[in-house]
N, C-alpha and C positions, 0 to 999 in steps of 0.2 A: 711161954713165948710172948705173948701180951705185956706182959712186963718188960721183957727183953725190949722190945722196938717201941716201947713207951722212956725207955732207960738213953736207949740210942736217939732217938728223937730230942730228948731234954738237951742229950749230948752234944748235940747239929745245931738248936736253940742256940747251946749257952758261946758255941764256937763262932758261930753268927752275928751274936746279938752283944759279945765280947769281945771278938775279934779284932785283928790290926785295922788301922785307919783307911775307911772308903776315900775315892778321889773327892768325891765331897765335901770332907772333913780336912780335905789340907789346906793352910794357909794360899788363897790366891792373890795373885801379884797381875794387875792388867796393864796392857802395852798394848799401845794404839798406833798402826804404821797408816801411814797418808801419803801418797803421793812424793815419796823423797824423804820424809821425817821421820824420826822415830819419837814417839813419846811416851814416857820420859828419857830423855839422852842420856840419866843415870840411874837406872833400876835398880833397885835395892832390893834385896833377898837374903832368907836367912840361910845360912851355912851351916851343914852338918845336918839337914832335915828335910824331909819331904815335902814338896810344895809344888802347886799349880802355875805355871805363868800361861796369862788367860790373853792371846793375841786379838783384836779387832785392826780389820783393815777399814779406817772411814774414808778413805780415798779411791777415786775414780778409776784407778788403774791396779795390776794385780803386784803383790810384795812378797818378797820372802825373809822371816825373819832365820836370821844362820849365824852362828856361832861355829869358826873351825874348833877353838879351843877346847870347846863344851862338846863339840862333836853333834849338833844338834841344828834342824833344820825344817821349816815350816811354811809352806809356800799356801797364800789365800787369796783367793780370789777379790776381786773389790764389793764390799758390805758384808765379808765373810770374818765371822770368829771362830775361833780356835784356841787349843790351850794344849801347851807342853806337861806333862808330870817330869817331874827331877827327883828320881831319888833321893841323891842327894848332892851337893857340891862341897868342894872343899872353900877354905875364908879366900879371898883375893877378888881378884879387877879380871874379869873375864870381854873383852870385844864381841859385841854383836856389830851385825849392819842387815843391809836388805840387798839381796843378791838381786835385784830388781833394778835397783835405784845405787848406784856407789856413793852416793853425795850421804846416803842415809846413816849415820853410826851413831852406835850408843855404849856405853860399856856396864856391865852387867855387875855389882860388887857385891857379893856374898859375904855377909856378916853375921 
């Protein structure tokens, strides 16, 4: 029996410790919204792979970053970060903006 759940335990180890990519191991991509801006206006991201887009709001007022196309949406408060995981996107020109702020856009190009 001792062997057994010393057998299963290595087993839990090796699934763990091998395992698929934690959210901390994905490439992070940061985006800074302020008050009306997005920055950068053109985000670059890789395509076909898993990745973090890591949002900071440094502006006085609260922002959301939204993508209809990407289907994806992120409202923070002012001096609040936050970060999306993206499975994954297909290559192309995706539209963000800040449903807070309309003057705000940026377009998102997965490469």
């Amino acid at each position: 029996m001792a062997l057994t759940s010393l057998r299963l335990a290595l087993g839990i180890a090796a699934v763990v410790l091998g395992g698929p990519a934690l959210a901390e191991d994905l490439p992070v991509i940061k985006v800074e919204m302020r008050d009306g801006v997005i920055i950068p206006d053109v985000i670059e991201v890789p395509a076909n792979t898993r990745f973090k887009l890591e949002i900071t709001n440094t502006g006085k007022s609260p922002v959301e970053f939204e993508s209809t196309e990407l289907k994806r949406e992120k409202a923070l408060a002012a001096g609040a970060t936050s970060a999306i995981v993206f499975r994954t996107i297909d290559p192309g020109r995706y539209d963000v903006f800040d449903d807070f702020h309309p003057e705000a856009k940026a377009t998102l190009v997965a490469k």
